[in-house]
LUMLUMMAR-651993 format. One record per residue (C-alpha): residue number from 1; x, y, z; residue in three letters. Coordinates in Angstrom, 1 decimal, always signed. Layout:
// LUMLUMMAR-651993
{num: NUM X: X Y: Y Z: Z residuo: ALA}
...
This chain:
// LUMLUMMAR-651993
{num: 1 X: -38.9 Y: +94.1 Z: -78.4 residuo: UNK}
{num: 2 X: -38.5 Y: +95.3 Z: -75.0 residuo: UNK}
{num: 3 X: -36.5 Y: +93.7 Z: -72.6 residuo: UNK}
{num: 4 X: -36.9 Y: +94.4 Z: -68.7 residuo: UNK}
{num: 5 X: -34.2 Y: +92.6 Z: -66.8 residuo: UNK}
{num: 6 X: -34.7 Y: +91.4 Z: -63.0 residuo: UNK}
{num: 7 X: -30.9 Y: +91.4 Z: -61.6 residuo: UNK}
{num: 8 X: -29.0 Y: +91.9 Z: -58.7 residuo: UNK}
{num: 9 X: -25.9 Y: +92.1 Z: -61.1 residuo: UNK}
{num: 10 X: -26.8 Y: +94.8 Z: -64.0 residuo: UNK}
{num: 11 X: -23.4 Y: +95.3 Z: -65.1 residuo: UNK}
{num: 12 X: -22.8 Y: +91.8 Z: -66.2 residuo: UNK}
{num: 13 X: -25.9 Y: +92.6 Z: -69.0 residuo: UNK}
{num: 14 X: -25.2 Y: +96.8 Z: -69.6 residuo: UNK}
{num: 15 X: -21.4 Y: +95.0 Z: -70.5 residuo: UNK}
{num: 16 X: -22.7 Y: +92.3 Z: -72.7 residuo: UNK}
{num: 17 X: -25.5 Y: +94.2 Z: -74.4 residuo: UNK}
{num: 18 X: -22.3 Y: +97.4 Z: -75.4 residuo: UNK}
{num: 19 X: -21.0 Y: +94.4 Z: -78.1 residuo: UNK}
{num: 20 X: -21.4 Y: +92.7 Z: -81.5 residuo: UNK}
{num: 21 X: -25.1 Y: +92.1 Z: -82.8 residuo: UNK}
{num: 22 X: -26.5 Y: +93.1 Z: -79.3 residuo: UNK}
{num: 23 X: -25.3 Y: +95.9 Z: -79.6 residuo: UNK}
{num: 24 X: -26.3 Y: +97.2 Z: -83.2 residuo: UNK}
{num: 25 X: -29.9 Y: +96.1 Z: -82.3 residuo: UNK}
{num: 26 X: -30.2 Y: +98.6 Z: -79.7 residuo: UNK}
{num: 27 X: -28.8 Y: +101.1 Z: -81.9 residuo: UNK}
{num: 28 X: -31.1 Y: +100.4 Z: -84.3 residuo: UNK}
{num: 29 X: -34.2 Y: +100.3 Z: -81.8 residuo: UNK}
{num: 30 X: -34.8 Y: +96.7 Z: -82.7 residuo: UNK}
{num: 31 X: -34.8 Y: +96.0 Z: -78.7 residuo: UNK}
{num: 32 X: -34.5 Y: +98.1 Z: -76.0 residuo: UNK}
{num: 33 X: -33.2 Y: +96.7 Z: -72.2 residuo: UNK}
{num: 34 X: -34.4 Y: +98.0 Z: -69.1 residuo: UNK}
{num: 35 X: -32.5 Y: +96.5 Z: -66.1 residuo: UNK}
{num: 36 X: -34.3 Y: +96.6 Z: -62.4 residuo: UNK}
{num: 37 X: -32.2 Y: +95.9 Z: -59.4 residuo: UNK}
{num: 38 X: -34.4 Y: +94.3 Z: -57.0 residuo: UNK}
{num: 39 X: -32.0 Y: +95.4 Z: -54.0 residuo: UNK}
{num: 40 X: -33.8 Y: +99.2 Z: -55.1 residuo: UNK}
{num: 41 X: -37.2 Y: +98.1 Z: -53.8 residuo: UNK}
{num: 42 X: -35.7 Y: +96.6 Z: -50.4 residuo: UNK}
{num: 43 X: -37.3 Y: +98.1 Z: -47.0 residuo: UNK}
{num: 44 X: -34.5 Y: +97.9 Z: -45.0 residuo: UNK}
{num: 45 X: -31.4 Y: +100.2 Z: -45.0 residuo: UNK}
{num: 46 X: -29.5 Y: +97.2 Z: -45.8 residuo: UNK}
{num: 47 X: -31.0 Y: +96.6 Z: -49.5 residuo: UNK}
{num: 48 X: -31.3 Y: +93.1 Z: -47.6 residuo: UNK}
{num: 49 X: -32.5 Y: +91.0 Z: -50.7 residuo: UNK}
{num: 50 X: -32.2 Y: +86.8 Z: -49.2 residuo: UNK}
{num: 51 X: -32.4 Y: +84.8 Z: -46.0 residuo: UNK}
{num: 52 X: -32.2 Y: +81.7 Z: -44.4 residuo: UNK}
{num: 53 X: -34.7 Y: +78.7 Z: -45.4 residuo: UNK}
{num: 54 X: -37.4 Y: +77.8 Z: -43.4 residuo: UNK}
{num: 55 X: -36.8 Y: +74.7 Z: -42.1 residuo: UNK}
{num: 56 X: -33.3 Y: +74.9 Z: -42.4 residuo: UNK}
{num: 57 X: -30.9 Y: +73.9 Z: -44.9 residuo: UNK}
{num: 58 X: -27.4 Y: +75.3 Z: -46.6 residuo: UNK}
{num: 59 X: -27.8 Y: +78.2 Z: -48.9 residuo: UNK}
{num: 60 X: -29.4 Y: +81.3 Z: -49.3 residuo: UNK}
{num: 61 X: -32.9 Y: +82.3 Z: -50.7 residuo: UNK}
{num: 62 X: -34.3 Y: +85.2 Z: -52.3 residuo: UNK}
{num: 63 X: -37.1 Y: +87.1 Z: -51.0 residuo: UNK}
{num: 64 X: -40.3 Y: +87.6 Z: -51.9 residuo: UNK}
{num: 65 X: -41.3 Y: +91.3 Z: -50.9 residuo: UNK}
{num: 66 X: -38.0 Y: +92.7 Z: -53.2 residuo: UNK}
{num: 67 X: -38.9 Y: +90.6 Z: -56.3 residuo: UNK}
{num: 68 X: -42.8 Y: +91.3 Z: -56.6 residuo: UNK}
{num: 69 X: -42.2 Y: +94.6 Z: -55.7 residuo: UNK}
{num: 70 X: -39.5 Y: +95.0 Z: -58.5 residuo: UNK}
{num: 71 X: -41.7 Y: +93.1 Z: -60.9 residuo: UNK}
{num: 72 X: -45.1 Y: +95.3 Z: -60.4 residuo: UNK}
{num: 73 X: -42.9 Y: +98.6 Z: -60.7 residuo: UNK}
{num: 74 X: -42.3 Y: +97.3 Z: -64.4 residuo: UNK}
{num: 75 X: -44.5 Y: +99.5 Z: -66.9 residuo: UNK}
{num: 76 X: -45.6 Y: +96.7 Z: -69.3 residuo: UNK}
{num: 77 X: -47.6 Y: +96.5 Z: -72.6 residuo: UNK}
{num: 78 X: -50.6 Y: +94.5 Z: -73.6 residuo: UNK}
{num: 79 X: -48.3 Y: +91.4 Z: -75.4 residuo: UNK}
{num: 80 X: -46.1 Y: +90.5 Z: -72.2 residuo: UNK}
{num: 81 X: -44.3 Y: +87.4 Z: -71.5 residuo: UNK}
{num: 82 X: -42.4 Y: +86.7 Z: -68.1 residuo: UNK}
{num: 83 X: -39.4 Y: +83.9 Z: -68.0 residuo: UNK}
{num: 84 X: -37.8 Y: +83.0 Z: -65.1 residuo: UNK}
{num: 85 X: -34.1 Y: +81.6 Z: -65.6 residuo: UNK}
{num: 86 X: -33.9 Y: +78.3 Z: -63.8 residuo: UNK}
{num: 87 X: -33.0 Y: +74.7 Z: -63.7 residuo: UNK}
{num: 88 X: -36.6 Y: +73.4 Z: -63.5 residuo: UNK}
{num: 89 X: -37.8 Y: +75.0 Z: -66.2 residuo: UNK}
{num: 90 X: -38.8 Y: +74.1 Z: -70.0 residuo: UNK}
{num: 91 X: -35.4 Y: +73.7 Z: -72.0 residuo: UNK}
{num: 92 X: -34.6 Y: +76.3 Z: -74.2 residuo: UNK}
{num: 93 X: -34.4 Y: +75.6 Z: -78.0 residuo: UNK}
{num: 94 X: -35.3 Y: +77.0 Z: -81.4 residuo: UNK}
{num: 95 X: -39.5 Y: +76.6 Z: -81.3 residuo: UNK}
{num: 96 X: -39.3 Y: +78.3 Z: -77.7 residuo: UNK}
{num: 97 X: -37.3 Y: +81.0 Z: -78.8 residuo: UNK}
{num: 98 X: -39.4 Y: +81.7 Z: -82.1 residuo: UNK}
{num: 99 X: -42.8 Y: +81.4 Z: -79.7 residuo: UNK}
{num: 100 X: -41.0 Y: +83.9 Z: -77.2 residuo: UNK}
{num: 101 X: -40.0 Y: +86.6 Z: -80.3 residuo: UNK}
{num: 102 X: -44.0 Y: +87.1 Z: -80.8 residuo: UNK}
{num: 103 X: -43.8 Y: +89.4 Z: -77.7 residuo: UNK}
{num: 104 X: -43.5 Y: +92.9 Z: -77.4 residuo: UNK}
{num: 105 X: -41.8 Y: +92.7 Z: -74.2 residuo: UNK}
{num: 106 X: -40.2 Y: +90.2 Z: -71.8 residuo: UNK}
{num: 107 X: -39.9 Y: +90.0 Z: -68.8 residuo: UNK}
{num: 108 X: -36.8 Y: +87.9 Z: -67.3 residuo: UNK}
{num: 109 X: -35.9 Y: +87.4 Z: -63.6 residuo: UNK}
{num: 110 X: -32.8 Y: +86.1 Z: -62.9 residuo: UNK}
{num: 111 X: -32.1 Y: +84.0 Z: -59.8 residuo: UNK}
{num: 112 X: -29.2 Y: +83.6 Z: -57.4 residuo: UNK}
{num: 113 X: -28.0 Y: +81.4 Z: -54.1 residuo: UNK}
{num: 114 X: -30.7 Y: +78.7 Z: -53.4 residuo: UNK}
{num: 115 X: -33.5 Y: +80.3 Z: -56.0 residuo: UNK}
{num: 116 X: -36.4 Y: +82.0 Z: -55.3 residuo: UNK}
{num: 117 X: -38.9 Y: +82.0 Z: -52.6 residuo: UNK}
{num: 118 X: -41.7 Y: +80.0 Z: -54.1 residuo: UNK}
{num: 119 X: -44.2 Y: +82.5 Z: -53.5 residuo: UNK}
{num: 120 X: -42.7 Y: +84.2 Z: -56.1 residuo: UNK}
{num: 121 X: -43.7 Y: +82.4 Z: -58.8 residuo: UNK}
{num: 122 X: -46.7 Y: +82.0 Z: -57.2 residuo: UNK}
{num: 123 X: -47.7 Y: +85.5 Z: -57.5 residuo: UNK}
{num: 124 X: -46.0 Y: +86.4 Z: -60.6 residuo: UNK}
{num: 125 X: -46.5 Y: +82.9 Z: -62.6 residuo: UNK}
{num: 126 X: -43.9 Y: +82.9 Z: -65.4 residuo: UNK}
{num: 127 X: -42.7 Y: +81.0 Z: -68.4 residuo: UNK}
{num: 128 X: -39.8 Y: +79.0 Z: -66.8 residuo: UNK}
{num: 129 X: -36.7 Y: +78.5 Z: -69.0 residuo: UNK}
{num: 130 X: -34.0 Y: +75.9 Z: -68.7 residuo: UNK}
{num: 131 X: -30.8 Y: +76.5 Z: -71.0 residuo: UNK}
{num: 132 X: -30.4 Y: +72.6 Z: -69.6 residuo: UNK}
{num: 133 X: -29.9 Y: +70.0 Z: -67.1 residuo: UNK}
{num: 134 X: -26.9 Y: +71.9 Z: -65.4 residuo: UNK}
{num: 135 X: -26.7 Y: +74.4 Z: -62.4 residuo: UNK}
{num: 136 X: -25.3 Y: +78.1 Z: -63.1 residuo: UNK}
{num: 137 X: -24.5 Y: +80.6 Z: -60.4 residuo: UNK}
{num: 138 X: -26.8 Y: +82.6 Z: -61.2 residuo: UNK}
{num: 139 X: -29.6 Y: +83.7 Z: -64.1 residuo: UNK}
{num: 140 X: -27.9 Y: +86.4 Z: -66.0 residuo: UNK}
{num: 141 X: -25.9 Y: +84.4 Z: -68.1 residuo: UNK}
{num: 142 X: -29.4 Y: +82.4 Z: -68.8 residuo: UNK}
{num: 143 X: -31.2 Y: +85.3 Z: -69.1 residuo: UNK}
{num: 144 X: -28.2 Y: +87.1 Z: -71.9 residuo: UNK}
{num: 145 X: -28.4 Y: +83.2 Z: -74.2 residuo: UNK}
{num: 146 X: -32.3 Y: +84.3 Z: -73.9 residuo: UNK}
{num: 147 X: -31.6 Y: +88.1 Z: -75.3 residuo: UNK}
{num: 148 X: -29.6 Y: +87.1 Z: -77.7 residuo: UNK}
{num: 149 X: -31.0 Y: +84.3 Z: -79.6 residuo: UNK}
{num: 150 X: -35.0 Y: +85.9 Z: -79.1 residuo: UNK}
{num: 151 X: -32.7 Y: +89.0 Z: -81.0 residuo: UNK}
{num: 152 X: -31.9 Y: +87.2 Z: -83.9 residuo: UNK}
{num: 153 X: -35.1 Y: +86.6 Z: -84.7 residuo: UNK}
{num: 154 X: -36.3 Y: +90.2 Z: -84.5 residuo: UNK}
{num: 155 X: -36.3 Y: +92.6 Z: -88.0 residuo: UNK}
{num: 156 X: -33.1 Y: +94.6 Z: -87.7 residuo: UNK}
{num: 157 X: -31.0 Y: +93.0 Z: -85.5 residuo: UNK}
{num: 158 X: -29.3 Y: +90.9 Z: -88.0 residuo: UNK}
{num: 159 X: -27.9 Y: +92.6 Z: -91.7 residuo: UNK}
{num: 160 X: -30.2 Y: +90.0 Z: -93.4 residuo: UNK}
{num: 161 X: -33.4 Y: +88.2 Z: -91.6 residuo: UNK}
{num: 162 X: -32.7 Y: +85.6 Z: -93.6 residuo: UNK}
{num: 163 X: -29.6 Y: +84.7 Z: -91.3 residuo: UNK}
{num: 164 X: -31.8 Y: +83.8 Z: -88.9 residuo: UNK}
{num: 165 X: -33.8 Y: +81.4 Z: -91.3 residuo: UNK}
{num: 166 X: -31.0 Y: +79.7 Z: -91.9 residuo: UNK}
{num: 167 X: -29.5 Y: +79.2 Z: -88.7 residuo: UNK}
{num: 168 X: -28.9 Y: +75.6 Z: -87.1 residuo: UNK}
{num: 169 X: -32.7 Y: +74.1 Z: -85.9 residuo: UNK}
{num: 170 X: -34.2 Y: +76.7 Z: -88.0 residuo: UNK}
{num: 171 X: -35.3 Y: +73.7 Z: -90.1 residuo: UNK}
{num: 172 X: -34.9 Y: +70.9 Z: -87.7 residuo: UNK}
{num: 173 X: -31.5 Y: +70.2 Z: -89.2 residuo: UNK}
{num: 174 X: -27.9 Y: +71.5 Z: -88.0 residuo: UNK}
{num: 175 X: -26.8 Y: +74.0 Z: -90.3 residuo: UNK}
{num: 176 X: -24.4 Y: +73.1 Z: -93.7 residuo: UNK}
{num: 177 X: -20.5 Y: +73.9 Z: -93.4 residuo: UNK}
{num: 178 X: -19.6 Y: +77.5 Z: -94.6 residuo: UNK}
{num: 179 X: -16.2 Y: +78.4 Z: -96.6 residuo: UNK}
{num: 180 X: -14.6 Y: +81.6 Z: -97.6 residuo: UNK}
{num: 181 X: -10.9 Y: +82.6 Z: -99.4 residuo: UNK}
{num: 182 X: -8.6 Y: +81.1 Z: -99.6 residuo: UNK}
{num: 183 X: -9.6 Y: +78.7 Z: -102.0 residuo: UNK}
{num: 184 X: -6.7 Y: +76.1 Z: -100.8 residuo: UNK}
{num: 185 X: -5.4 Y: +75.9 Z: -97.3 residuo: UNK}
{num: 186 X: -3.4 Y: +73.0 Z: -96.5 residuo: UNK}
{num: 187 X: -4.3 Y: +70.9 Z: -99.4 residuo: UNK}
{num: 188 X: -8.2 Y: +71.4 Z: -98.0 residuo: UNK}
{num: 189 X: -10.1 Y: +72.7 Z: -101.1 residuo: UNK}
{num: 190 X: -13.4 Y: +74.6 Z: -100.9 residuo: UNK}
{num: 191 X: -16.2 Y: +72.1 Z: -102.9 residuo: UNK}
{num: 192 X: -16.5 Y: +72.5 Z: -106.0 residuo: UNK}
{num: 193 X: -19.8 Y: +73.1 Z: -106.4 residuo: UNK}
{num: 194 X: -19.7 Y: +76.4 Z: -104.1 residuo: UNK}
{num: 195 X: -17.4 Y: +78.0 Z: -107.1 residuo: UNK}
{num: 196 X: -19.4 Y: +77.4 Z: -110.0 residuo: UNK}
{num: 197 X: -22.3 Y: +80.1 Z: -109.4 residuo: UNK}
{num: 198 X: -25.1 Y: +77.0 Z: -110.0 residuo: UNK}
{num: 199 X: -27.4 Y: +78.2 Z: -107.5 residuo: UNK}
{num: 200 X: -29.7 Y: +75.2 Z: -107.7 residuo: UNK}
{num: 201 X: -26.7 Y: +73.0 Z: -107.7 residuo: UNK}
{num: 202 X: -25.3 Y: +74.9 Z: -104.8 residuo: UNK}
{num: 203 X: -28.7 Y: +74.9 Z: -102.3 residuo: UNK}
{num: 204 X: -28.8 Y: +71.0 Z: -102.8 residuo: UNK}
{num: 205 X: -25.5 Y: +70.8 Z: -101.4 residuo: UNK}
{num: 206 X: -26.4 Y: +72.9 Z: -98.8 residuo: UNK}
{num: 207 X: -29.0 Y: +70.4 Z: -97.7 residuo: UNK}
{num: 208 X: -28.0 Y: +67.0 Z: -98.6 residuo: UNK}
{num: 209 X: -24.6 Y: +68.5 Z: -96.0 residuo: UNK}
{num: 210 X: -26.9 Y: +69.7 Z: -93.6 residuo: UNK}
{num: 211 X: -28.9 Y: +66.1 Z: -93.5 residuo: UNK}
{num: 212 X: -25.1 Y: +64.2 Z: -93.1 residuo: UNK}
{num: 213 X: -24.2 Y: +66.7 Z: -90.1 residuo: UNK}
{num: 214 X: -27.1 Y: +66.8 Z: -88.3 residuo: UNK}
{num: 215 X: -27.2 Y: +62.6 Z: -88.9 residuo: UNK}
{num: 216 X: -23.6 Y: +62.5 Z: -87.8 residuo: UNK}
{num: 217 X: -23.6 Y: +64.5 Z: -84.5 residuo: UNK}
{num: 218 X: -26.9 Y: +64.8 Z: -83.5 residuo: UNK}
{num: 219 X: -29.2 Y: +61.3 Z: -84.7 residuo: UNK}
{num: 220 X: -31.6 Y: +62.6 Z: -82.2 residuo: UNK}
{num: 221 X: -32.7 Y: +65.6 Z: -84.4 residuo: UNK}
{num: 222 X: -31.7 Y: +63.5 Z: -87.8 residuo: UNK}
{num: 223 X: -34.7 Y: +61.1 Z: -86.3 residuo: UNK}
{num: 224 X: -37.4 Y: +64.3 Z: -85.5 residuo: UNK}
{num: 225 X: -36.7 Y: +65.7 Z: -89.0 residuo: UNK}
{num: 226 X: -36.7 Y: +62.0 Z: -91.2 residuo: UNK}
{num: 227 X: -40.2 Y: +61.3 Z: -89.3 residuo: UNK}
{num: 228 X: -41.8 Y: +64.7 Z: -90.2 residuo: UNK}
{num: 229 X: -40.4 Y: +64.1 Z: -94.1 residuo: UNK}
């Protein structure tokens, strides 16, 4: 997948994207990122890219002419989604995230000060995204929880695909506890069951831990999954 980046910040995603997973997926061309700096498509000498409100108010707001103009530079292919990183928008979670990894290539704009200038989304109508009900400075650290989860989900950017299958919400359920050596650490002992090589025995543990955790800390998903089972 391709990923073009709206951002007045590019470092803050060229620095993230140069570690971990991220950064093995572009080496193995499982995504690509191209990062656009709407301060490059200003008209003024200034790379002027906000302004006052209209009708007053505290705060600053990003213009329209910069952002279209960034967004309509951007080569893009025939499966294209655009998100824009912002408070109002749909919250992010697994089925989003799956839908979104269908693309070829998306689109994300990342907002700062007071937001956009509406006329912004009414020209370039995107997908909003919410990671929640909360307020960030800005959209790039939206915009990198995007890249990186939509990532997982892509062939090659994890060692095994079936990681991602059996991530937390994957199934509706949280995922089940993991355990590696030592055996014993302060009188905590790995289960049983995870040593004796059952595998049938061991992938029911799996899921009768999954059901308890996800029932435990978050009923709200136990009650989604026990009403689809």
């Amino acid at each position: 997948m391709k990923f073009s980046i709206l951002t007045l910040f590019p470092e803050m995603i060229e620095t993230y994207s140069k570690y971990s997973i991220l950064k093995r997926a572009v080496e193995f061309g499982a995504i690509s990122l191209d990062i656009i700096n709407p301060r490059d498509y200003t008209l003024d000498k200034h790379r002027k890219v906000d302004d006052t409100p209209y009708g007053g108010g505290a705060g600053m707001v990003l213009m329209v002419q910069p952002y279209v103009d960034a967004y309509e530079s951007i080569n893009k292919s025939e499966n294209t989604v655009t998100v824009m990183l912002t408070p109002q928008g749909k919250p992010l979670n697994d089925k989003l995230v799956d839908d979104l990894s269908e693309f070829e290539q998306m689109i994300l704009l990342c907002g700062h000060y007071e937001g956009f200038d509406e006329r912004i989304r009414d020209i370039i109508k995107p997908v909003e995204v919410s990671l929640g009900d909360f307020v960030l400075t800005g959209g790039e650290l939206p915009a990198l929880c995007l890249i990186d989860a939509v990532s997982r989900k892509i062939e090659g950017t994890l060692g095994k695909i079936e990681s991602a299958h059996q991530d937390s919400f994957a199934n509706g359920l949280l995922e089940y506890p993991h355990y590696t050596k030592p055996r014993e650490f302060r009188n905590l002992k790995v289960p049983e069951v995870l040593l004796n090589g059952n595998h049938k025995d061991i992938e029911q543990f799996r899921t009768d831990e999954s059901i308890k955790r996800t029932k435990l800390k978050r009923p709200d998903l136990y009650e989604k999954w026990k009403a689809s089972h």
